[in-house]
C-alpha positions as YAML, in Angstrom:
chain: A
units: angstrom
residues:
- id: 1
  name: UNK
  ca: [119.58, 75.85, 127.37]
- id: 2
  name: UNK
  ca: [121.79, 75.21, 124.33]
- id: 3
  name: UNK
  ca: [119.20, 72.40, 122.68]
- id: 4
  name: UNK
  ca: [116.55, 75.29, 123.20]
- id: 5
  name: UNK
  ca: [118.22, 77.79, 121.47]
- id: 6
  name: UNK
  ca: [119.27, 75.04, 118.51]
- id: 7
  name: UNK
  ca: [115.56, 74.04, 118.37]
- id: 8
  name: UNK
  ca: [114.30, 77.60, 118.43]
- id: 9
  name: UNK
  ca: [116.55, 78.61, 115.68]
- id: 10
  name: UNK
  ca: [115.40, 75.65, 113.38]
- id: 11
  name: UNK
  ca: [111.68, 76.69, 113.99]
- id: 12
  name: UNK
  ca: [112.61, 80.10, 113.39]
- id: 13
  name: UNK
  ca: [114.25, 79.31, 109.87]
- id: 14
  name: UNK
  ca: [111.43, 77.12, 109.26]
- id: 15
  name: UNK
  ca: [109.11, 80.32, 109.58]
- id: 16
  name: UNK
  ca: [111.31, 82.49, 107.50]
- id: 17
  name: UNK
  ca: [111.21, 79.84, 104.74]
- id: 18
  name: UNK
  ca: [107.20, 79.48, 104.71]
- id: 19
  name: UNK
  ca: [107.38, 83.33, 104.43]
- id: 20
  name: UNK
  ca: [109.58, 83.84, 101.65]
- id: 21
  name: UNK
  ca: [107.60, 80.87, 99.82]
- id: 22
  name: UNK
  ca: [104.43, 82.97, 100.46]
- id: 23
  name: UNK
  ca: [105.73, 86.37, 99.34]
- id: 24
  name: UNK
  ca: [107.95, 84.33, 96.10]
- id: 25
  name: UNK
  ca: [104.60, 82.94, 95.37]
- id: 26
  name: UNK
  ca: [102.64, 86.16, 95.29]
- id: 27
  name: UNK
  ca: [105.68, 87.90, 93.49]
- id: 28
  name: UNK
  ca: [105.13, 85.15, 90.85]
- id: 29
  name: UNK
  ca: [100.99, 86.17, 90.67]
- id: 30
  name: UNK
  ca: [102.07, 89.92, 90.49]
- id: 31
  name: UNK
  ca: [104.31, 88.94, 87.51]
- id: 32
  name: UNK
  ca: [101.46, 87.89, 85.47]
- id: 33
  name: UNK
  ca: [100.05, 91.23, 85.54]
- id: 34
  name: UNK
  ca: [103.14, 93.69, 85.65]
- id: 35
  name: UNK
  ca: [104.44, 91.74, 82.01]
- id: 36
  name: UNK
  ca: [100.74, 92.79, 80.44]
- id: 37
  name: UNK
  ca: [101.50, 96.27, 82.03]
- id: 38
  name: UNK
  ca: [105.17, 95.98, 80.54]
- id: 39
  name: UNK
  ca: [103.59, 95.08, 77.15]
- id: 40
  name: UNK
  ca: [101.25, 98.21, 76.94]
- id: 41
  name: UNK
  ca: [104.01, 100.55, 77.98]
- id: 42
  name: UNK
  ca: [105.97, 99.07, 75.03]
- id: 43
  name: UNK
  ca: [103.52, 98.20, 72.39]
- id: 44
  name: UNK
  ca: [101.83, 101.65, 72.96]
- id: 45
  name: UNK
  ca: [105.07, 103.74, 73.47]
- id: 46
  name: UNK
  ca: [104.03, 105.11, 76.75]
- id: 47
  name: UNK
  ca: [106.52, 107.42, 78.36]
- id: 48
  name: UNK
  ca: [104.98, 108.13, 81.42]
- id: 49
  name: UNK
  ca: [108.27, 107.91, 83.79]
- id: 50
  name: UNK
  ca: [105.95, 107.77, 87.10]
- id: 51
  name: UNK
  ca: [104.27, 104.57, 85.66]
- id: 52
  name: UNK
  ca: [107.21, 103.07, 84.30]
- id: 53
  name: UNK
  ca: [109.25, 103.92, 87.56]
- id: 54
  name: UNK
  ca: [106.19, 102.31, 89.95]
- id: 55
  name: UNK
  ca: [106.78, 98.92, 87.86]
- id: 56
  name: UNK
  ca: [110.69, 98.97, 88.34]
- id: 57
  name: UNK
  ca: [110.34, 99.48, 91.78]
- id: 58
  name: UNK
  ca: [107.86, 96.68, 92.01]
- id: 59
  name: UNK
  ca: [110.20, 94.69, 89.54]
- id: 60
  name: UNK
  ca: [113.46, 95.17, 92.12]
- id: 61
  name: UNK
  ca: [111.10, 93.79, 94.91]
- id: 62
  name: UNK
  ca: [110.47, 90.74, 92.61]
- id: 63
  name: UNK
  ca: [114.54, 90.88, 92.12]
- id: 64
  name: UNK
  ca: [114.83, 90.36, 95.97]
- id: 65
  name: UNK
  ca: [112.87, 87.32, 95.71]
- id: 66
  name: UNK
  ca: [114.58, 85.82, 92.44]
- id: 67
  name: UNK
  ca: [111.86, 86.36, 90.49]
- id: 68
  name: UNK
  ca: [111.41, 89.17, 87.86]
- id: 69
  name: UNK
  ca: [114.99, 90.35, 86.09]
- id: 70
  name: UNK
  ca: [113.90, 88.95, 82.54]
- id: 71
  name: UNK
  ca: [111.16, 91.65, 82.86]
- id: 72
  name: UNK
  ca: [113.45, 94.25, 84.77]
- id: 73
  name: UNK
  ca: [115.66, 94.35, 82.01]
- id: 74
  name: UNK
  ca: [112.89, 94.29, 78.88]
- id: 75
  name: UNK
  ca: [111.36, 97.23, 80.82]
- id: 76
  name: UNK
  ca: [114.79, 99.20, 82.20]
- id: 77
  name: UNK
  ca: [116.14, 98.69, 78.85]
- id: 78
  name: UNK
  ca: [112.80, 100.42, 76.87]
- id: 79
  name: UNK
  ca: [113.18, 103.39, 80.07]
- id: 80
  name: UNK
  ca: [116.69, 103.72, 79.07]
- id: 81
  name: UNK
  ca: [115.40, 106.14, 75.49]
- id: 82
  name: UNK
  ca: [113.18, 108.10, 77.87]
- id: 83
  name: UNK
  ca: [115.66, 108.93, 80.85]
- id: 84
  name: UNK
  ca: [118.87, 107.42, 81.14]
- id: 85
  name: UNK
  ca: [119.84, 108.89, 84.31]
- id: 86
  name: UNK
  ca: [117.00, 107.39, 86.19]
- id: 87
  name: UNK
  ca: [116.91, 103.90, 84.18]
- id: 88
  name: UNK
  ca: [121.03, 103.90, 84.94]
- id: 89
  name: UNK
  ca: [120.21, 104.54, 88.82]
- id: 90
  name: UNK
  ca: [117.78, 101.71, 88.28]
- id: 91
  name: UNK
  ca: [120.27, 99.52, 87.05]
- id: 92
  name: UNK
  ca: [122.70, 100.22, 89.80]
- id: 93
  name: UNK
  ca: [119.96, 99.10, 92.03]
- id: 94
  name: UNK
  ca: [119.37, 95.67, 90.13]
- id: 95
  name: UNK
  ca: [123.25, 95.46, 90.79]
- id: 96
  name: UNK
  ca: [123.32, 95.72, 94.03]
- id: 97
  name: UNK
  ca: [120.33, 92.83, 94.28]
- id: 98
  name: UNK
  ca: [122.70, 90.80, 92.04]
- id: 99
  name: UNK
  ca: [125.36, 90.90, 94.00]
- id: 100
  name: UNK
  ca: [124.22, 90.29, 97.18]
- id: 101
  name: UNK
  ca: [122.46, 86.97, 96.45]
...
């Protein structure tokens, strides 16, 4: 029973590392389009919070998969001027991503 459970456990990782490649590599397509949504928020000085906060959540799922914080921190840091509380309870989340890897 033991070399079952070893060899069930190796395909098992083996699955959970073709997912995460699969969701890392659609992160990494998503990217391409949240940094020209990053750049009009900027370059335009858009304020609206609920846009800017659907991004950073998006961003912190990117965070999860290593992907992402260059872009998290461009965009947290603009958010910052337009509501520090929230873009500070933002940044406590990115910490807590940090720290766990």
């Amino acid at each position: 029973m033991g070399s079952y459970l070893i060899k069930m456990t190796r395909n098992s990782f083996k699955e959970i590392r073709k997912l995460f490649a699969k969701a890392r590599c659609a992160g990494l397509e998503s990217l391409v389009y949240i940094r020209e949504d990053i750049d009009d928020i900027i370059n335009n000085n858009i304020t609206s919070e609920k846009k800017i906060e659907g991004l950073l959540d998006r961003l912190l799922d990117c965070c999860c998969l290593g992907i992402g914080e260059d872009e998290f921190k461009r965009l947290n840091n603009y958010y910052t001027a337009i509501n520090k509380e929230n873009a500070d309870f933002y940044q406590r989340s990115y910490q807590e991503i940090v720290e766990e890897e």
